[in-house]
Each structure stands twice: as structure tokens, then as C-alpha cells.
C-alpha positions as CSV (number, residue, x, y, z in Angstrom):
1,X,29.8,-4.7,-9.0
2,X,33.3,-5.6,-9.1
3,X,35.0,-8.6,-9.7
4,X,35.9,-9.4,-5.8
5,X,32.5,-8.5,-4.8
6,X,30.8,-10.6,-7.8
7,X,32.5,-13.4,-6.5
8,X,32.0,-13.0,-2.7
9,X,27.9,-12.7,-3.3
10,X,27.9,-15.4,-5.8
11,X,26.8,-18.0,-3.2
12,X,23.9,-15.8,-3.0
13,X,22.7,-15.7,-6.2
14,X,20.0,-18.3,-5.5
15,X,18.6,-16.5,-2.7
16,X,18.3,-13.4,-4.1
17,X,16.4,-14.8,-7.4
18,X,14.5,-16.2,-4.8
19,X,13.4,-13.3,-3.0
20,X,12.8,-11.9,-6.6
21,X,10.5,-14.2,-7.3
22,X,8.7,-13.9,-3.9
23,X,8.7,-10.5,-4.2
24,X,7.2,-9.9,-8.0
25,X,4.2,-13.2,-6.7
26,X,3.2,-11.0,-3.9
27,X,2.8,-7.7,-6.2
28,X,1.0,-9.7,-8.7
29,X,-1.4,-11.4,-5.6
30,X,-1.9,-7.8,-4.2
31,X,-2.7,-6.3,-7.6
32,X,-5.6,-8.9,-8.6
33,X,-6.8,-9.0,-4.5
34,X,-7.3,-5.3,-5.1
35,X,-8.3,-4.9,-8.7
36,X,-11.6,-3.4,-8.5
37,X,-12.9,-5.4,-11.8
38,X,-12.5,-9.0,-9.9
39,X,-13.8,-7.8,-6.6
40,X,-17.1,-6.3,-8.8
41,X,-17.0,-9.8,-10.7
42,X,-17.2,-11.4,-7.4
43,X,-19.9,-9.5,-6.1
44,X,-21.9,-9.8,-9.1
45,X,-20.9,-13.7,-8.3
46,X,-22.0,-13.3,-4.9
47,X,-25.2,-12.2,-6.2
48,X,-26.2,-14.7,-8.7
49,X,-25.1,-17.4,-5.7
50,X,-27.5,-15.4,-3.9
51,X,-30.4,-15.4,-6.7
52,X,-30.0,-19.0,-7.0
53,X,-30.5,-20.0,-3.4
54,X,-27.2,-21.5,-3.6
55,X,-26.4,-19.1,0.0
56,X,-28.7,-17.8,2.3
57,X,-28.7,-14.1,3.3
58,X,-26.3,-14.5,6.4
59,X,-23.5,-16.0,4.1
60,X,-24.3,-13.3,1.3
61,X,-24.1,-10.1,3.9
62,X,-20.8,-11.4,5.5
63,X,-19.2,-12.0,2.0
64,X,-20.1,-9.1,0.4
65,X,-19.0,-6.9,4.1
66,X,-15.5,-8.5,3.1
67,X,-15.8,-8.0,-0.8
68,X,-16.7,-4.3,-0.4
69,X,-14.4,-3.8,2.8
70,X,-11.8,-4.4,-0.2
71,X,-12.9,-2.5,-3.2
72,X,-13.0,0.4,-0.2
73,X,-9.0,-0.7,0.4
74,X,-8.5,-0.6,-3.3
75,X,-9.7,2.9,-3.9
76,X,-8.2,3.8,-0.8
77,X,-4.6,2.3,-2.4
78,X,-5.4,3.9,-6.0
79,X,-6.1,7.2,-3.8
80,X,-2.7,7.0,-2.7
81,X,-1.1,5.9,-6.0
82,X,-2.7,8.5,-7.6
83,X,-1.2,11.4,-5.1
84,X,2.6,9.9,-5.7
């Protein structure tokens, strides 16, 4: 970056640490949303919640449809990782 430049997009410094740090919170949010060891903890969560009549069935099935519907994205997303 030259000098001329530098100076032009220095009022946009800010911004762009900004969107930095937006950026590298929404990896790190997508990385433990689709880590398969939380979304097994949570199950195994799910199920002890479950064991200890703290939820009833309905509540169980609907959370564990939405826990497994995303251990199915994440191997779906390591699947396509893995081919790049």
C-alpha cells in the first residue's frame, strides 16, 4: 500500500478492524455450532435431562431432531472440507 493510498483509507481503519473482528466471532460461532464433540455433549445432555424427568418426550424428540439435524450439517461441512 502506498503512501497516498495509506492515507486515503486511513479513516477506514476502524471499520475494517471491525469487520475483522465480526468476521473471525462468526468463524469461531460456526466452528463450535458445528463441532461434533459439543453437539454429542449436548445430546448426551439432552439425555440425562431426559433420564431425570427434567423434559418429557415431546421436548426430548424435537431437541434432539435439531441436535442431530446439525451433527448431519457438520459432517456434511467436514465432507466438503475434507474434498478441498
Amino acid at each position: 500500500m502506498g503512501l497516498i493510498s495509506g492515507l486515503l483509507l486511513l479513516p477506514l481503519a476502524p471499520a475494517r478492524g471491525v469487520v475483522w473482528i465480526a468476521e473471525k466471532l462468526q468463524e469461531t460461532a460456526e466452528r463450535e455450532l458445528y463441532d461434533p464433540g459439543v453437539i454429542r455433549a449436548q445430546l448426551a445432555e439432552l439425555n440425562r435431562d431426559l433420564d431425570d424427568e427434567l423434559i418429557d418426550l415431546e421436548e426430548f424428540e424435537a431437541a434432539e431432531e435439531k441436535l442431530l439435524d446439525r451433527l448431519h450439517a457438520a459432517q456434511k461441512r467436514c465432507d466438503v472440507d475434507d474434498r478441498r
